[in-house]
OpenMM code with the backbone's topology and positions (N, CA, C; nanometers):
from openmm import Vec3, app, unit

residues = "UNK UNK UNK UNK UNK UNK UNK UNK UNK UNK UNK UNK UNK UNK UNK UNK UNK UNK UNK UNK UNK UNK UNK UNK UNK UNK UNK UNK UNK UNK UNK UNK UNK UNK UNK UNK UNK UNK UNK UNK UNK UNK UNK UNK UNK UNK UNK UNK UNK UNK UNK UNK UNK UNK UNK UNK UNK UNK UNK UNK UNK UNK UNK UNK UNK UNK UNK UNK UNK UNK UNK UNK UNK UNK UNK UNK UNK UNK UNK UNK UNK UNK UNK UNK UNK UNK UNK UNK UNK UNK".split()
positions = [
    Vec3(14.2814, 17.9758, 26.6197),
    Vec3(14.2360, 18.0355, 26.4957),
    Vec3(14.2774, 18.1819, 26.4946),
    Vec3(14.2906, 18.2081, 26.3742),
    Vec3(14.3100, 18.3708, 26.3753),
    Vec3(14.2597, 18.4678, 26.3606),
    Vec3(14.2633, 18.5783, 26.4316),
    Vec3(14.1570, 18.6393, 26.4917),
    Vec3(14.0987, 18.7508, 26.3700),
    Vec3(14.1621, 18.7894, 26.2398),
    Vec3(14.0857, 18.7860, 26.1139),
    Vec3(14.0165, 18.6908, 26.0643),
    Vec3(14.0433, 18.5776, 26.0839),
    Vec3(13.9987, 18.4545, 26.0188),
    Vec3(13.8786, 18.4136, 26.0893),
    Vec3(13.8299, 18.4182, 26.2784),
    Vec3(13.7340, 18.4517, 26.3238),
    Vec3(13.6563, 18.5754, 26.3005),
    Vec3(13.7088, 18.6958, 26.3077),
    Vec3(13.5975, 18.8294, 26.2808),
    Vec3(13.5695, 18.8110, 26.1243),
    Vec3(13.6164, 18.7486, 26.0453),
    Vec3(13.5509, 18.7557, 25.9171),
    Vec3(13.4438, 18.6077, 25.9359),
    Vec3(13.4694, 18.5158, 25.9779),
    Vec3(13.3468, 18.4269, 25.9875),
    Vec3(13.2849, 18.4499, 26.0820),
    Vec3(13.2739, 18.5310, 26.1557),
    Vec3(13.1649, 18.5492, 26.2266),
    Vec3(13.0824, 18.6953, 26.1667),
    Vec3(13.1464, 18.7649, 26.1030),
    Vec3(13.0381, 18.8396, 25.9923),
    Vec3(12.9920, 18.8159, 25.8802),
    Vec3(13.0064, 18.6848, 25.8386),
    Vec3(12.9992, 18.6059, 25.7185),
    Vec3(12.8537, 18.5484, 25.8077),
    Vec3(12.8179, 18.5021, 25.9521),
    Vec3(12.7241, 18.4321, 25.9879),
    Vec3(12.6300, 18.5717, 26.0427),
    Vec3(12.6771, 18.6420, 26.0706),
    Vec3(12.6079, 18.7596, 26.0776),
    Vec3(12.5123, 18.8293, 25.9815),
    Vec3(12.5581, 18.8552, 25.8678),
    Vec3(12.4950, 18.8587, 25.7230),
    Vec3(12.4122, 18.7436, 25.7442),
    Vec3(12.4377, 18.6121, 25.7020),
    Vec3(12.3787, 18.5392, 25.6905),
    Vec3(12.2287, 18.5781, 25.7523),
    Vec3(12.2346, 18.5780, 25.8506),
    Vec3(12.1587, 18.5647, 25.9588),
    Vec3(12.0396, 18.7363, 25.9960),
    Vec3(12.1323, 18.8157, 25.8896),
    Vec3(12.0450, 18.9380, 25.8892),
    Vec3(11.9766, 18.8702, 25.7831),
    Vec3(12.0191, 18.8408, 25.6369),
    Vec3(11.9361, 18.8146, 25.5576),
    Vec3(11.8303, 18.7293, 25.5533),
    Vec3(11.8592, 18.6226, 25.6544),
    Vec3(11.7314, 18.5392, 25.6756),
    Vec3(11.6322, 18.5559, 25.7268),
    Vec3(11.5983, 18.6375, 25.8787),
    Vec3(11.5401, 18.7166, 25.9131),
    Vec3(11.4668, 18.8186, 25.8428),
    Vec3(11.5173, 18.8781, 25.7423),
    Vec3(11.4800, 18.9787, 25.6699),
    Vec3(11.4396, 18.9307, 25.5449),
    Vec3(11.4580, 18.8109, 25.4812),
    Vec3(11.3271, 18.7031, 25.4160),
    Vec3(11.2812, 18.6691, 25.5003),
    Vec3(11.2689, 18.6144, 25.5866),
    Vec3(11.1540, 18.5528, 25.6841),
    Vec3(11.0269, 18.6495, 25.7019),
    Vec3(11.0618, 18.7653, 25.7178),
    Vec3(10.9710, 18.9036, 25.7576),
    Vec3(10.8968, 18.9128, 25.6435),
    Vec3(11.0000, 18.9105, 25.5074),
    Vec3(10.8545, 18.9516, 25.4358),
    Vec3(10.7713, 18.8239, 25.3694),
    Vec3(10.8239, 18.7352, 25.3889),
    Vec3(10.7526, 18.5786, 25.3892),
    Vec3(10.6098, 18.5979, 25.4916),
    Vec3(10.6699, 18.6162, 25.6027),
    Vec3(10.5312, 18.6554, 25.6927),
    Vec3(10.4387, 18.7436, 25.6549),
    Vec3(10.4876, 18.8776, 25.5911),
    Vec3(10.3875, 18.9842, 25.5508),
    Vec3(10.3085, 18.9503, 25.4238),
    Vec3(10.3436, 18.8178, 25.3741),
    Vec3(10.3066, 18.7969, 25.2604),
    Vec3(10.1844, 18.7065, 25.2981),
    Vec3(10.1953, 18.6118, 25.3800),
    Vec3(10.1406, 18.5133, 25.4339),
    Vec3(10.0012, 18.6086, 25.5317),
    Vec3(10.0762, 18.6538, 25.5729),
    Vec3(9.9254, 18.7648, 25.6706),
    Vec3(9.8397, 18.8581, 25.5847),
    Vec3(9.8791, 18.9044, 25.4602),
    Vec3(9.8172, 18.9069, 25.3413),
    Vec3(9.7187, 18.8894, 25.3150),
    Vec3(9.7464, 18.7374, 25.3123),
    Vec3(9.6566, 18.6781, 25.2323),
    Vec3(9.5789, 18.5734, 25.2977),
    Vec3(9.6063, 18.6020, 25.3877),
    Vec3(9.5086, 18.5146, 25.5152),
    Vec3(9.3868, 18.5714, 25.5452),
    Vec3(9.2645, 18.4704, 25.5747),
    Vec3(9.1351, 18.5875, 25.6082),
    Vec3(9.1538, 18.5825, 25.7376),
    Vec3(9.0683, 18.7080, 25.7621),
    Vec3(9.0733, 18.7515, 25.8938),
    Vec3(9.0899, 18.6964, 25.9947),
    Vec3(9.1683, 18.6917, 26.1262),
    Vec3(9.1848, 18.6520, 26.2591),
    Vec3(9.0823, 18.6648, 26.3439),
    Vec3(8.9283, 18.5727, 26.3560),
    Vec3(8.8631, 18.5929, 26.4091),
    Vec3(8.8605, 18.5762, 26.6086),
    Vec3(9.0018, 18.5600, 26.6279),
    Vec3(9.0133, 18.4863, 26.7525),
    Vec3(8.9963, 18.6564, 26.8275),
    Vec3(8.9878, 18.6415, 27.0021),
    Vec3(8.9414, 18.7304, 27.0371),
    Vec3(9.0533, 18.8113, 27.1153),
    Vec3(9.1144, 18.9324, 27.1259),
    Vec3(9.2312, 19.0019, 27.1372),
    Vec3(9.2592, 18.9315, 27.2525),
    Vec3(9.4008, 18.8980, 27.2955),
    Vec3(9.4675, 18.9004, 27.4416),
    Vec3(9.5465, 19.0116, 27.4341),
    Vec3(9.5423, 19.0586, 27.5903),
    Vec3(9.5989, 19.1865, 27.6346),
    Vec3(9.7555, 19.1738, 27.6741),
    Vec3(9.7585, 19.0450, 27.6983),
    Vec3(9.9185, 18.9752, 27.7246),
    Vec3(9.9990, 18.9908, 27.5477),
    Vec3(9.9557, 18.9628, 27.3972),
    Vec3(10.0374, 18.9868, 27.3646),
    Vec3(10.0941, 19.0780, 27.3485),
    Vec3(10.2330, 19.0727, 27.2650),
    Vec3(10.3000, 19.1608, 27.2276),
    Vec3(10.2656, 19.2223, 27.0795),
    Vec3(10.2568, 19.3373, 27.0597),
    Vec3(10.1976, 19.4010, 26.9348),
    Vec3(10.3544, 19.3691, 26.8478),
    Vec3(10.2955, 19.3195, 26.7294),
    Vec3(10.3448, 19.2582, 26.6236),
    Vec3(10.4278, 19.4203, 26.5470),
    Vec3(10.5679, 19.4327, 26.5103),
    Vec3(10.6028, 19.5075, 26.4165),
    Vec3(10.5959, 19.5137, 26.3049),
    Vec3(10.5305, 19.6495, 26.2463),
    Vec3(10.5177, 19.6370, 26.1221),
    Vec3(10.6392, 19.6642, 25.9951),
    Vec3(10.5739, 19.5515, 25.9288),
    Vec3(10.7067, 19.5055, 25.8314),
    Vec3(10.6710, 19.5872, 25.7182),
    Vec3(10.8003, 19.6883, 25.6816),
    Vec3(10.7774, 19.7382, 25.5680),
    Vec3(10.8830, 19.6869, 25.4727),
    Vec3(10.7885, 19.6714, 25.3621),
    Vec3(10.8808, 19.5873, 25.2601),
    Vec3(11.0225, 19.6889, 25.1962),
    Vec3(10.9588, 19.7871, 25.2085),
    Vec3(11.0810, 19.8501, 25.1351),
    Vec3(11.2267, 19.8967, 25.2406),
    Vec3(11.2081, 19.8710, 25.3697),
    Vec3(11.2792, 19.8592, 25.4406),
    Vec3(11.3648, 19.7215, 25.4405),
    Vec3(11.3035, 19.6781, 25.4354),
    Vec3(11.3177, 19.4985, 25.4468),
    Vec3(11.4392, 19.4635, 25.3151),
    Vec3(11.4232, 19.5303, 25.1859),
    Vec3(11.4584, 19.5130, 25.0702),
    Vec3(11.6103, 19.5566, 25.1151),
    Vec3(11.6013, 19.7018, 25.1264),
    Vec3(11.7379, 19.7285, 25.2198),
    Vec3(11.7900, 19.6689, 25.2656),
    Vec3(11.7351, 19.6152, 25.4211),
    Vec3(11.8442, 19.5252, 25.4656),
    Vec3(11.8490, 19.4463, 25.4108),
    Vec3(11.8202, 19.3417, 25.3185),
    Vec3(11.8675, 19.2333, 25.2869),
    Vec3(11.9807, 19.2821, 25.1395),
    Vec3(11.9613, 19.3832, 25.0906),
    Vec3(12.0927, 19.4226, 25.0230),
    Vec3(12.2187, 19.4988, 25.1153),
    Vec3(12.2092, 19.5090, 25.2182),
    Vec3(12.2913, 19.5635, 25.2920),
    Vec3(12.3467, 19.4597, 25.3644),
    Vec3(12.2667, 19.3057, 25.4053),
    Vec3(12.3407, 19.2475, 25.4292),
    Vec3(12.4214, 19.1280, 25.3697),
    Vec3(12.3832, 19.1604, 25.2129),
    Vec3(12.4547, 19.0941, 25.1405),
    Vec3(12.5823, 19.1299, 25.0815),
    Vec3(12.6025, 19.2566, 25.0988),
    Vec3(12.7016, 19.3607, 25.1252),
    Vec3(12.7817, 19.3305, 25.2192),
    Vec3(12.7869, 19.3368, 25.3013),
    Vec3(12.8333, 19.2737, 25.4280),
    Vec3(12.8714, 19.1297, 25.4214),
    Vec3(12.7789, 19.0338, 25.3404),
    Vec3(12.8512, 18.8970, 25.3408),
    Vec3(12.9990, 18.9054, 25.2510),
    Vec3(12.9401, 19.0138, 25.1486),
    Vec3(13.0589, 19.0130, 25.0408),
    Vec3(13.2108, 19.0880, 25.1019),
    Vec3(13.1797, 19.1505, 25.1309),
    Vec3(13.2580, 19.2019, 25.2600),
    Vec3(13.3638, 19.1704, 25.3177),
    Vec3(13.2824, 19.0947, 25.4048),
    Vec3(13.3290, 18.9983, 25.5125),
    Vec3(13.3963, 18.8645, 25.4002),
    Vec3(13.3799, 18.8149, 25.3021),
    Vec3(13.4389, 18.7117, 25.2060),
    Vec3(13.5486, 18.7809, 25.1641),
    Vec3(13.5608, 18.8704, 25.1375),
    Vec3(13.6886, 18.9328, 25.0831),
    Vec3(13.7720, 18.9490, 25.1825),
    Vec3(13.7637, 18.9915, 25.3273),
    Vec3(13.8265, 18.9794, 25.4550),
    Vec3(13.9025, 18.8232, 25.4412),
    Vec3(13.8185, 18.7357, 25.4130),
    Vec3(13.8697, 18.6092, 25.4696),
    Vec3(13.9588, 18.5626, 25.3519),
    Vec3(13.9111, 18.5901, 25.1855),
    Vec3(13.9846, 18.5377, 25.0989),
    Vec3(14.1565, 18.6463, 25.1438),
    Vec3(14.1722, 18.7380, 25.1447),
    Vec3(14.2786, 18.8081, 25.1712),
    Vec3(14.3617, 18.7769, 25.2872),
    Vec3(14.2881, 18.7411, 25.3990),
    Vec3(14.3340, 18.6670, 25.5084),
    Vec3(14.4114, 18.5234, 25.4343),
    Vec3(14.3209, 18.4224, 25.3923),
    Vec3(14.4102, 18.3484, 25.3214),
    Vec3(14.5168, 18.3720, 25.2559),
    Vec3(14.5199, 18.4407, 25.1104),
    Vec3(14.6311, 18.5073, 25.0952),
    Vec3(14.7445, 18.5557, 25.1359),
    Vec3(14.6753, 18.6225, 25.2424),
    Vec3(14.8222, 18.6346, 25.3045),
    Vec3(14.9022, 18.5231, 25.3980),
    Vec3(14.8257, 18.4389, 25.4516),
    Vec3(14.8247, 18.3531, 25.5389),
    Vec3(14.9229, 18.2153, 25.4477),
    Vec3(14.8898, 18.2240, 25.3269),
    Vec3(14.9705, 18.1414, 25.1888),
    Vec3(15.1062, 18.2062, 25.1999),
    Vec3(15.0917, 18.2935, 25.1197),
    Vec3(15.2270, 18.4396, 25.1139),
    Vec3(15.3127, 18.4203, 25.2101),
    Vec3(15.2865, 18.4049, 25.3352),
    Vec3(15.3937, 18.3710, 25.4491),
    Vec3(15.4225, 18.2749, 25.4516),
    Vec3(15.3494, 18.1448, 25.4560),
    Vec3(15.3712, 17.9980, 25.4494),
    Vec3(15.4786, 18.0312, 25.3227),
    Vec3(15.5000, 18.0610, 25.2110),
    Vec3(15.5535, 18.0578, 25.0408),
    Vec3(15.6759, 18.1100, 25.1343),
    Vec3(15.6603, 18.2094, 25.2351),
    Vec3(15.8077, 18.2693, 25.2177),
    Vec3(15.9101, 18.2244, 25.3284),
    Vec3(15.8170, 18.1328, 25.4285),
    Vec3(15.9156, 18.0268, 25.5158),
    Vec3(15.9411, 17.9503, 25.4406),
    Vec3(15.8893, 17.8800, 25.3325),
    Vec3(15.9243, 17.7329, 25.3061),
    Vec3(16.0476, 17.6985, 25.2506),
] * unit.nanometer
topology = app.Topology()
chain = topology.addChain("A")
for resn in residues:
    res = topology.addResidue(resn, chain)
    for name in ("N", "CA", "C"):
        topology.addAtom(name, app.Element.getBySymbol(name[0]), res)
């Protein structure tokens, strides 16, 4: 495979994969919301939960849709050219 044709799909799954995460987060903050209280009793073993700020969150997920678009234009141009040469052996 070619190695534009890999670095653009693998930032095409990258995006992806920021943006899901970054719905997932505020899916959760939405959900903890509106949940009543956690009456269970603290453990000292967990890990303290990060707080999700939505307007951060909003960001990345336009930044990594940016990045998907991006990275699609990498690969459509890669094609292109990848045509363009095939057109000019044939």
């Amino acid at each position: 495979m070619n190695v534009a044709l890999s670095s653009a799909l693998t930032g095409i799954s990258s995006a992806n994969e920021r943006l899901r995460a970054s719905s997932a987060n505020i899916a959760n903050l939405a959900a903890t919301n509106q949940s009543r209280p956690n009456d269970e009793p603290t453990n000292v073993d967990k890990v303290p939960e990060r707080e999700i700020n939505p307007a951060n969150e909003i960001v990345e997920q336009q930044s990594a849709a940016y990045a998907y678009v991006a990275n699609l234009k990498v690969l459509q141009t890669q094609i292109n050219t990848t045509g363009a040469l095939l057109d000019i052996k044939a």
